[in-house]
C-alpha positions, 0 to 999 in steps of 0.5 A: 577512385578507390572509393568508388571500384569498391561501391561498384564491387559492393552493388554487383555482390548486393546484387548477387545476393538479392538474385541468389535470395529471389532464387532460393524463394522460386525454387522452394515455391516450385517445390511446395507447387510440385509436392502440392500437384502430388498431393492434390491433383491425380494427373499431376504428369500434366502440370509437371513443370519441367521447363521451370525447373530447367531454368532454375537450375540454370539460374543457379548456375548462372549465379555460380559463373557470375560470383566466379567473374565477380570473385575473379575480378575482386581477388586477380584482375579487372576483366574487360568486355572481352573477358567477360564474353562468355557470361554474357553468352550464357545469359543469352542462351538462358533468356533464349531459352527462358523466352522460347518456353515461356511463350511455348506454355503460354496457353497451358493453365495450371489448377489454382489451389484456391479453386481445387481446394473450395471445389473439394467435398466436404466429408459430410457430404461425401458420406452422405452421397449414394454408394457408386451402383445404387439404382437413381432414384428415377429409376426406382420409380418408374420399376415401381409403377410396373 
């Protein structure tokens, strides 16, 4: 019996430590995408993704709450499912709001680096374009046959 409460204990820690490590990588992710918008994009205020954001933190806190139950549960007593309640209300409330921003951005699309980035000039050609109000060259043109 003893056996077994302490792989039950070791696979929620293990799972908490894989969550805790995906949670890192999304927020470093989120971080290089945001300084990526500023860098690369001059109306980056339309892409801030501040909903993404508001779920990581609340990841980050549901990681925080459950190590607390399951640390509670490891050092004090097992607790029940009604002990437990207020986890489970909390992963409610993050999946609703998760679910409701999710499907709210559904139809937005975002700039792909790999589009930006082969659409940029090269500065070669940009030094080879005309100066902002030189006169087409249609217009030179038609000025010389009058």
């Amino acid at each position: 019996m003893c056996i077994c409460r302490s792989l039950i204990r070791s696979k929620k820690v293990a799972t908490l430590i894989s969550i805790a490590a995906y949670w890192w990588a999304s927020v470093e992710q989120y971080r290089n995408d945001q300084m990526w918008l500023t860098t690369s994009v001059s109306y980056r205020e339309d892409f801030y993704l501040k909903w993404v954001r508001n779920f990581l933190i609340a990841l980050g806190a549901t990681l925080v709450i459950w190590a607390g139950f399951i640390g509670f549960e490891t050092l004090i007593v097992k607790l029940d499912y009604f002990q437990r309640f207020p986890l489970y209300v909390w992963l409610v409330i993050v999946v609703y709001y998760l679910g409701t921003k999710g499907y709210r951005n559904a139809q937005r699309s975002f700039p792909s680096r790999m589009l930006l980035e082969e659409s940029k000039p090269s500065i070669a050609i940009a030094q080879t374009r005309l100066p902002m109000f030189s006169t087409p060259p249609e217009r030179v043109d038609q000025t010389a046959r009058d």
